[in-house]
C-alpha positions in Angstrom: 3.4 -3.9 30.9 6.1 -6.0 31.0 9.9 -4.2 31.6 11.0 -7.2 29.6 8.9 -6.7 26.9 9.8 -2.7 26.4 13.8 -3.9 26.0 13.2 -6.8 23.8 12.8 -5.6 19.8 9.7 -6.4 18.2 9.5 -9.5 15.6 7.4 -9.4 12.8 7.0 -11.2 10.0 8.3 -10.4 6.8 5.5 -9.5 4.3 6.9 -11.6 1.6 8.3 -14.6 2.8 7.0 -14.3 6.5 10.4 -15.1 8.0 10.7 -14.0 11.4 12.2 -10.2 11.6 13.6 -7.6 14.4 11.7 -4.4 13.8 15.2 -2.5 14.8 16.7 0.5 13.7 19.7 -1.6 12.5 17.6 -3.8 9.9 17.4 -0.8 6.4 14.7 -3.2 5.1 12.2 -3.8 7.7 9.7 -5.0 7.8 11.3 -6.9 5.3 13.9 -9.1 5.9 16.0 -8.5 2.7 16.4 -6.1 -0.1 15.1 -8.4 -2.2 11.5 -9.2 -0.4 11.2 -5.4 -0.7 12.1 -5.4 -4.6 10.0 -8.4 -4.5 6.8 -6.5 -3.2 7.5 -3.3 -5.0 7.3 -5.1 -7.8 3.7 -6.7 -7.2 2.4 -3.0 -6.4 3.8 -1.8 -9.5 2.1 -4.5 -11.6 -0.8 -4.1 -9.5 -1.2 -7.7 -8.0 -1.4 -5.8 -4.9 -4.4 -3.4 -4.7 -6.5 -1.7 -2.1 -9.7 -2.4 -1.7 -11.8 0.3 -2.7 -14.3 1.5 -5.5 -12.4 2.2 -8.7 -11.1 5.6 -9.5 -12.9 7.1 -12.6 -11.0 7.5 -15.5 -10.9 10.7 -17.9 -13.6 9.9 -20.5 -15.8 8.4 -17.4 -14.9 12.3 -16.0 -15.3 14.2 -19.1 -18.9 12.4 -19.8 -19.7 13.8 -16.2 -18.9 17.4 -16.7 -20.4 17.5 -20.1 -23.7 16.1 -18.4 -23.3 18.8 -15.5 -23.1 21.7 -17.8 -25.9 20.3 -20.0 -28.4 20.2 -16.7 -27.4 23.9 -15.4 -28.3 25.1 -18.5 -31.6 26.9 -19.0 -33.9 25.4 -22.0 
């Protein structure tokens, strides 16, 4: 590797508005530019336009109807 490239500070791109960011110590946001891109993106994982892909997470009743089914086949007839 490059000693160049160990001094210079990585740049990234913000995940909001993809302007070009120092990953430094002296940037509180990062890897967001701003304060606001970071409310900004909060936001969307609050309302959940942001997700991670995965199968979805059972819900009580969906868990409850499982149990109840579990207890009904260990019992003896």
């Amino acid at each position: 590797m490059n000693t160049q490239d160990t001094t210079r500070p990585l740049e990234v791109a913000c995940p909001q508005c993809r302007k070009k960011v120092l990953w430094s110590e002296a940037n509180p946001y990062r890897p967001f530019c701003s304060k606001r891109c970071r409310l900004l993106d909060l936001g969307a994982w609050a309302d959940e336009s942001h997700r991670i892909a995965g199968e979805p997470a059972m819900d009580e009743t969906d868990l409850d109807a499982l149990l109840a089914r579990a207890d009904r086949d260990g019992e003896p007839s």
